[in-house]
TORFILUM-142596 format. One line per field, with one value per residue (C-alpha): residue in three letters; x negated, y negated, z negated; chain. Coordinates in steps of 0.5 Angstrom, whole numbers, m for minus. Last residue first. Layout:
<recs>
type <- [ala,...] $
X <- [X,...] $
Y <- [Y,...] $
Z <- [Z,...] $
mol <- [A,...] $
</recs>
This chain:
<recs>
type <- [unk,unk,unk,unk,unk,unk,unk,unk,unk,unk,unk,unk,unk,unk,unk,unk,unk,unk,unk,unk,unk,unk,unk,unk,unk,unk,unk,unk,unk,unk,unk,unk,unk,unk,unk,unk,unk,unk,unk,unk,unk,unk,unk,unk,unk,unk,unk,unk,unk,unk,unk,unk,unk,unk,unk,unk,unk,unk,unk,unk,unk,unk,unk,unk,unk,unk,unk,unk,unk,unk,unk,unk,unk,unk,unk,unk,unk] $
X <- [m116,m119,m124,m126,m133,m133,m138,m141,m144,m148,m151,m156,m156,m160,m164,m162,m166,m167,m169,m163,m161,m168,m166,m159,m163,m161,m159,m161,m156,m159,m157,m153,m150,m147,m142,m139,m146,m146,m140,m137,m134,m136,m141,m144,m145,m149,m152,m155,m156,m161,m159,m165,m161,m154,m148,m143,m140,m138,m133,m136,m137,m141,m145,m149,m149,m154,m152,m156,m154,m156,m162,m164,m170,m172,m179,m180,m177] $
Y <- [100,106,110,112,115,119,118,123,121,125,126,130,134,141,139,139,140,135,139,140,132,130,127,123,119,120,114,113,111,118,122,118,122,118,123,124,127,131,135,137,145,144,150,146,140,144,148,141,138,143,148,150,153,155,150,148,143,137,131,124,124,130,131,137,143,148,156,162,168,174,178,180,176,178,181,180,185] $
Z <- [m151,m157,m157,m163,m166,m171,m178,m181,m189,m191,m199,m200,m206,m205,m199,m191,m186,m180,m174,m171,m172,m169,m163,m166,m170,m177,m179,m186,m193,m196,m190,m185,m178,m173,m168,m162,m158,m165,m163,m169,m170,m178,m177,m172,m175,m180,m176,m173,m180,m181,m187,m192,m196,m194,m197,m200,m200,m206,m202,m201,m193,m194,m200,m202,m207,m206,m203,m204,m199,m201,m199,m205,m207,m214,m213,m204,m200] $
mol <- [A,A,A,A,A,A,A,A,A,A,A,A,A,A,A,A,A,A,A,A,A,A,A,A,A,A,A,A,A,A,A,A,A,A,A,A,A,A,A,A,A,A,A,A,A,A,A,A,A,A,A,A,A,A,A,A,A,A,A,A,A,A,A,A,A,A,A,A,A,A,A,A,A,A,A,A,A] $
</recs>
């Protein structure tokens, strides 16, 4: 174990849909859907104003700051 790494959890503060979260260092926005228990096919992911293509979301790795925004998808008739 490296001097000062304890093996704690270290959250950073991020945003989502306009609410403070929590959450661990180097989380992709894949885990993190996954966290929340959304399915990433029902959703549109933006992170500082960008669409996330849905492709890269598992890859995508968040950083202390970040605002997102996660829209649904309604179905409706």
């Amino acid at each position: 174990m490296a001097s000062g790494d304890y093996g704690f959890f270290w959250p950073m503060k991020i945003q989502v849909n306009g609410e403070a979260k929590d959450v661990s260092d180097g989380i992709s926005i894949g885990q993190l859907l996954e966290e929340m228990q959304i399915r990433p096919g029902r959703v549109v992911v933006e992170l500082n104003r960008d669409i996330v293509p849905r492709e890269t979301l598992s890859q995508t790795e968040l950083a202390p700051g970040d605002t997102l925004e996660i829209v649904h998808f309604v179905g409706g008739g």
